[in-house]
C-alpha positions in Angstrom: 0.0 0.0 0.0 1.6 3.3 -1.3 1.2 6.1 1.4 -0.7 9.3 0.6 1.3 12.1 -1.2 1.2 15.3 1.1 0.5 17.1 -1.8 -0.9 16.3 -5.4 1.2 16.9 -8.5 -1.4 19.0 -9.6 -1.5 20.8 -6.4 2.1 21.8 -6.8 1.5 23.6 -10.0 -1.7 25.1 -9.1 -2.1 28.8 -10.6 -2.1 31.4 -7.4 -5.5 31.7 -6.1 -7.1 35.5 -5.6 -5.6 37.6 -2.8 -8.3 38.9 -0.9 -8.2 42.5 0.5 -9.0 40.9 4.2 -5.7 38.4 3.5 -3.4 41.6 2.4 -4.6 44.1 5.6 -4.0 41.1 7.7 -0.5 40.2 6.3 0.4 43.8 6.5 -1.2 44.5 9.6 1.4 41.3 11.2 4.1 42.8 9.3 3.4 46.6 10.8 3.1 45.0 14.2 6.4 43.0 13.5 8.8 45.7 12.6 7.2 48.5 15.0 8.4 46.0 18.1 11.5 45.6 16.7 12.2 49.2 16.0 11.1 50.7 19.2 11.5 48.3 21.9 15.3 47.1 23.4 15.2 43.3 22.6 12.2 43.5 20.1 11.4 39.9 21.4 7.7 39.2 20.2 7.2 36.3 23.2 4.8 33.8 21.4 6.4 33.7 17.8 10.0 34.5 19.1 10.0 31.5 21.9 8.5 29.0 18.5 11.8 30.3 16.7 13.9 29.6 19.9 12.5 26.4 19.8 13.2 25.3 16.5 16.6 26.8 16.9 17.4 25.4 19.6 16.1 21.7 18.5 18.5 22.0 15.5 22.1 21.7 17.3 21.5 18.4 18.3 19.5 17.5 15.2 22.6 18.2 12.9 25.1 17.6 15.5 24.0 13.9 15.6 25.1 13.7 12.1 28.7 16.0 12.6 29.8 17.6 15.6 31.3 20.6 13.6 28.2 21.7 12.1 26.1 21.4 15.0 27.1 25.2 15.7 24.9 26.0 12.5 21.8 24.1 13.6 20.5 26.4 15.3 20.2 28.8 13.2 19.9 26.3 9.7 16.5 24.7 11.7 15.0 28.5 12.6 15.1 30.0 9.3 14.4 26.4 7.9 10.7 26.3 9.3 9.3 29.5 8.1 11.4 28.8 4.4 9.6 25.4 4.3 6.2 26.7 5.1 6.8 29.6 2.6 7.3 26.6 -0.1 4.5 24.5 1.0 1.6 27.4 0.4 4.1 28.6 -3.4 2.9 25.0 -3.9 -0.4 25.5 -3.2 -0.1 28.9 -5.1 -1.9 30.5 -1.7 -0.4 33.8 -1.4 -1.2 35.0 1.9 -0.1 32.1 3.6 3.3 32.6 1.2 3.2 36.4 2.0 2.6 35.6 5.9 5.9 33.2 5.9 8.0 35.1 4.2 7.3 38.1 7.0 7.8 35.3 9.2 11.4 34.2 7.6 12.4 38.0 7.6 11.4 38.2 11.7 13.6 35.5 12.0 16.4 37.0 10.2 15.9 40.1 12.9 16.8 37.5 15.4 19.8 36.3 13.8 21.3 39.5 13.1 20.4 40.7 16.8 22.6 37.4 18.1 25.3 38.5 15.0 26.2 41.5 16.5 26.3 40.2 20.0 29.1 38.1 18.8 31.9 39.7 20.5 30.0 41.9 23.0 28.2 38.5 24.2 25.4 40.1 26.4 22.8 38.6 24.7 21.5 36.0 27.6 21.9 32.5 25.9 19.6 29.1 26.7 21.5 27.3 29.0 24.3 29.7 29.2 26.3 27.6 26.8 28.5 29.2 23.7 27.8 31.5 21.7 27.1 30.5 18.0 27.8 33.7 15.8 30.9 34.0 18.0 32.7 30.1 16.9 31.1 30.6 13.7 32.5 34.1 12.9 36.0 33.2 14.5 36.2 30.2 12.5 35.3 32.1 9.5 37.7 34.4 10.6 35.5 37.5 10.2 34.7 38.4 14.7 35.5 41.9 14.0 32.6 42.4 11.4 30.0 41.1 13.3 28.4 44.1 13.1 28.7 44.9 9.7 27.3 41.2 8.8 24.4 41.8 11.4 23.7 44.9 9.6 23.3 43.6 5.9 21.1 40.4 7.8 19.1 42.9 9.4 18.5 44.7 6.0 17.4 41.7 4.4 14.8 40.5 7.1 13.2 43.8 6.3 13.7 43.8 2.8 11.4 40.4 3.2 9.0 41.7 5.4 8.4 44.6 3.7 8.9 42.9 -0.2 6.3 40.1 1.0 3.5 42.6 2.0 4.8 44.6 -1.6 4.2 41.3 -3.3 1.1 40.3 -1.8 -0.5 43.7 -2.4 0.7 43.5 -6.4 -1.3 39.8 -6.5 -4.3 41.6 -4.6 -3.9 44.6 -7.5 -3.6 41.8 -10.4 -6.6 40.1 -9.1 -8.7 43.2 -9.1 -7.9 43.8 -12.5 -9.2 40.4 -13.9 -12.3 40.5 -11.9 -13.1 43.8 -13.8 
């Protein structure tokens, strides 16, 4: 007995569906909310999505490091930007673009959090789970690059907001294109 496919062939080429006006002011709403805690509070940590990403970044050192204890210091951060990129691909698939839109704002909020814990690197006041290294530090000092932990941060921290903000841009041009052929 073959299992079930997760998704249908024909599922996986499935022409976007219609973005509704509800789906893009919701999308966008998330993504205002998003970015304004970020930019105005200290740690910008949003505590319901932010402890999910600490979660799945947290399960992915020992995930990978069961297969090479050298790359376990990348886990972490290869599992939390690995969730929101897989659920981005799941609703491409399924050619929904809000749910696409909504995870790509995710995957740019997680990129946030990565460059926050970049440019802690050599400072290293970020508090860490369990007080144990710090990743951006072994991973910057093996790639021999500590002193522009900032400067890395900085472009990482551009592009989360370049997807946050290119996401709700994209959304809004699929809720514009669908206007047009309902005309």
């Amino acid at each position: 007995m073959r299992p079930e496919p997760i998704i249908y062939a024909e599922e996986a080429t499935a022409p976007w569906k219609p973005a509704s006006g509800a789906a893009l002011m919701a999308v966008a709403g998330v993504c205002v909310l998003l970015l304004g805690i970020h930019w105005t509070s200290r740690d910008g940590w949003i505590p319901l999505l932010d402890s999910a990403n600490l979660a799945f970044h947290e399960a992915g050192h020992p995930i990978v490091g069961a297969f090479s204890d050298r790359l376990m210091v990348y886990g972490g951060t290869i599992f939390q930007l690995a969730f929101p990129a897989v659920v981005a691909i799941h609703f491409a698939r399924r050619g929904e673009p809000a749910g696409l839109a909504m995870a790509i704002v995710w995957l740019g909020e997680n990129l946030l959090n990565v460059a926050r814990y970049m440019a802690d690197a050599r400072a290293q006041e970020l508090p860490l789970v369990g007080g144990g290294e710090h990743d951006w530090t072994e991973i910057f000092l093996r790639w021999g690059v500590l002193q522009k932990d900032v400067k890395i941060a900085g472009f990482t921290r551009w592009l989360g907001y370049a997807l946050m903000v290119g996401a709700v841009l994209w959304l809004w041009r699929r809720y514009q294109y669908n206007k047009k052929e309902t005309l």
